[in-house]
N, C-alpha and C positions, 0 to 999 in steps of 0.2 A: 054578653057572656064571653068570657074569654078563653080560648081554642086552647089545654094544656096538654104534653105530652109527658104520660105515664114513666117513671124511669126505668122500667121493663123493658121499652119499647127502645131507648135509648143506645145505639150501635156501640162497642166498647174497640176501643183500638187495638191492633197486638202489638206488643212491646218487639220491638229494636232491637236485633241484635247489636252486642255493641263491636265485635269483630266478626267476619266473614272466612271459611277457608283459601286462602291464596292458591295461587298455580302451582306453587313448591311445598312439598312435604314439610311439615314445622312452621310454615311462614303465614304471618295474620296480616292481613290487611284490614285496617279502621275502615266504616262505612260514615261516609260523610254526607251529609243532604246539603240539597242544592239551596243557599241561599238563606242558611242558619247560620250564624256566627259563635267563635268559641264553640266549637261543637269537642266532643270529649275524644280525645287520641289524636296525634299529629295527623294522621294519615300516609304515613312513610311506613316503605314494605322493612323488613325487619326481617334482614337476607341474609345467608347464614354465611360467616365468614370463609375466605378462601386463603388459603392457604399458599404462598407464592414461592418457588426454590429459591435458595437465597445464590447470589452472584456468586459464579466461584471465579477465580483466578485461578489463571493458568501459567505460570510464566514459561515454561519448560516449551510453548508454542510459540518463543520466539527466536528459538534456533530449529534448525533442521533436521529432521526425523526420514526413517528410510520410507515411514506409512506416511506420514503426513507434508512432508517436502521432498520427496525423492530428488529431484532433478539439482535442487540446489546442497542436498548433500553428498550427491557423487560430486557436484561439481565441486565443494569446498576439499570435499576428500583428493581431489586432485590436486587442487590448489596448496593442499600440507604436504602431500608429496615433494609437488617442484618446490616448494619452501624449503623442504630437507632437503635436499639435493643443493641448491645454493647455498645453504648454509653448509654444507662437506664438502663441496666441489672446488676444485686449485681455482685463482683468480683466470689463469687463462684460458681453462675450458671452458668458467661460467663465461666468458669476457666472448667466449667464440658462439655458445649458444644464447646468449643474447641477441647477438650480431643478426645469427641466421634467424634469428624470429623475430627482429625488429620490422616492424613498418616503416621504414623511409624511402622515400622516392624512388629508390635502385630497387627493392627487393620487388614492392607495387607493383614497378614495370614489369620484373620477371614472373614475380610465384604471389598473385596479390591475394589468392585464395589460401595458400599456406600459412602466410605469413601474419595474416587478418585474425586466424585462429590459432596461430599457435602464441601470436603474442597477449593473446586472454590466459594464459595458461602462467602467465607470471605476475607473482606481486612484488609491486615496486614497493624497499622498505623491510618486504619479509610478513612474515603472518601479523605480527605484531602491529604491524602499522595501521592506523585510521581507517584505511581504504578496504582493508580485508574485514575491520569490526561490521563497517558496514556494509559492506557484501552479505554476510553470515545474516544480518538482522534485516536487512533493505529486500532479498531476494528472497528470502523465504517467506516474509510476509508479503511480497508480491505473487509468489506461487502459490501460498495458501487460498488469496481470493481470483486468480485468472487462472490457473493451474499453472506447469510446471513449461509448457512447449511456449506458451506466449508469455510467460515470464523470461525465458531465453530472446524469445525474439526481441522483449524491448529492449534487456542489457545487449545483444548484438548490434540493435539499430543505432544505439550511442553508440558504441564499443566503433562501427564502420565507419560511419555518415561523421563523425567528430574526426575520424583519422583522417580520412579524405579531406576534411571540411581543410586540416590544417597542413596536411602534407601538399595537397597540391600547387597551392600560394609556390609553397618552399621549390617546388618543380619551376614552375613558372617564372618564380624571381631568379632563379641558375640559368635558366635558360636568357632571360635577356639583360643578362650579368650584372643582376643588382646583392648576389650570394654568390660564395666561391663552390667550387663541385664540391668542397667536403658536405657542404651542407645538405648531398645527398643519401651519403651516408652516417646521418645522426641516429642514436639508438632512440626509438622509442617502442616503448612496451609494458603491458599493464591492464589492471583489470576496471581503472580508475573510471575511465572515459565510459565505460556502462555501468561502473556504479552509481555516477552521478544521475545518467539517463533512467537509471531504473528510480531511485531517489525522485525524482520530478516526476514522473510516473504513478510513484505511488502515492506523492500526498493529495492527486485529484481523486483518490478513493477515501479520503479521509475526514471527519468534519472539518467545518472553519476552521474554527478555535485550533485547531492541532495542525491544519495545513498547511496555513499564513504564518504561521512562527516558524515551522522547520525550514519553507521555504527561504524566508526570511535570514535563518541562522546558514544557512548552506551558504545562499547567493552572497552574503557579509563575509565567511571563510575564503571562495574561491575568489573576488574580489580585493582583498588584503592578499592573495598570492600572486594575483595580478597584478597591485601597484606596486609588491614587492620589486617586482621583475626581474627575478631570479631563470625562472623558466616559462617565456610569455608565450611561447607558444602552445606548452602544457595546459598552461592557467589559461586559455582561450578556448582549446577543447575542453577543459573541462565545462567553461561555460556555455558553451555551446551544446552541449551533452545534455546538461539538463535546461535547455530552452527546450533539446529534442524530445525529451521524457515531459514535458509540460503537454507539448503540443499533441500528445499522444491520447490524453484524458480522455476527448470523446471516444477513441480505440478499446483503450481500458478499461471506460466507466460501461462500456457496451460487453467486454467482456467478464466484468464481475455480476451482471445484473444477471447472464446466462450462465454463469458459473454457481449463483445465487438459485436461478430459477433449476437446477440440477439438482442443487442440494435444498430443494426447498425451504430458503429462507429469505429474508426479504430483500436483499438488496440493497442495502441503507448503507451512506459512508459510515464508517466505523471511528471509533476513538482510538484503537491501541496500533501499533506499528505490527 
């Protein structure tokens, strides 16, 4: 005879839910078994969108503010000063305070600490010219990410190390009379030789893509005024200026990541100037 079992007796399954409550309010997770195929719902959470601030643009952060650049807006506001002034002043009093704030060999020897700063205090050209655009855009976004005292120091460190670099030659070739002694008193003065240095400075905080071509465009300009050779000893500071703002990156890149870590952000080379 054979053993049959009653359908009474027979266990009945309980149905499946076919979602479960997720971790997040609103959100279903599919329940999937193990080793079923084509089972019903993908099994992807079904997260509730978020919502991201859109970019804004800011361009008005690319000049100088009293809250947000102070240091390189006193210092341009100086710089439009002595620009009016040379632009009203007779040719011989400009012609005389040139002289006394020139860097050349004779002043170096005497007043080398006067003369180091007070020849930053003019631009060669007038506000108009190239060297002052980029001042206003090159130093303010350098003090924006290092702040405003080691953004001075880097345009110094060209502004010095570049005068020195090329005045001294000129000292040394008078002395063993390969230049005659005028060539001690040549004018030089300008804010050129640290705008370059800050320039090469600032595009090691920058990505590739934007650092390699500015470099690029700079080093191609001050090169064409070099084979010009019009003014080769200029055109040599200046390149020399920014090898010195190159060399500087590890300084800079160390003081944007603690400038970064102050204001709580991440530290990342940036895209804009």
């Amino acid at each position: 005879m054979e053993r049959t079992v009653g359908a009474a007796s027979t266990p009945t399954a309980e149905p499946l839910p076919a979602t479960s409550p997720g971790p997040l309010p609103g959100v279903e997770v599919a329940v999937l078994l193990d080793g079923v195929p084509r089972q019903r719902g993908s099994g992807t959470v079904r997260a509730p969108k978020v919502l991201r601030p859109a970019l804004r643009v800011r361009p008005w952060r690319l000049l100088p503010t009293p809250g947000g650049a102070p240091v390189t807006f006193t210092y341009t506001a100086i710089l439009a000063l002595t620009s009016l002034f040379a632009g009203y002043a007779g040719p011989g009093l400009l012609h005389t305070v040139y002289q006394d704030s020139s860097t050349d060999v004779a002043h170096l020897l005497r007043t080398p600490v006067f003369v180091l700063l007070a020849s930053a205090l003019w631009v060669a050209g007038g506000v108009l010219s190239p060297y002052a655009l980029a001042f206003v855009l090159v130093l303010t976004a350098l003090e924006r990410r290092i702040g405003g005292a080691r953004a001075i120091l880097v345009f110094l460190a060209g502004h010095v190390l570049a005068t020195l670099a090329t005045e001294v030659p000129v000292g040394l070739a008078v002395l063993v009379g390969h230049l005659p002694d005028s060539s001690l008193h040549r004018l030089d003065y300008g804010i050129s030789f640290g705008v370059a240095a800050s320039v090469g400075a600032l595009s090691g905080l920058l990505t590739p893509w934007l650092r390699w071509p500015l470099l690029a465009l700079v080093g191609y300009s001050l090169l064409t005024d070099l084979v010009a050779f019009e003014d080769p000893m200029t055109n040599w500071g200046h390149l020399i200026s920014l090898g010195i703002g190159t060399a500087l990156w590890p300084v800079v890149r160390r003081w944007y990541r603690e400038q970064a870590r102050a204001a709580g952000t991440t530290g990342t080379p940036t895209t804009a100037l």
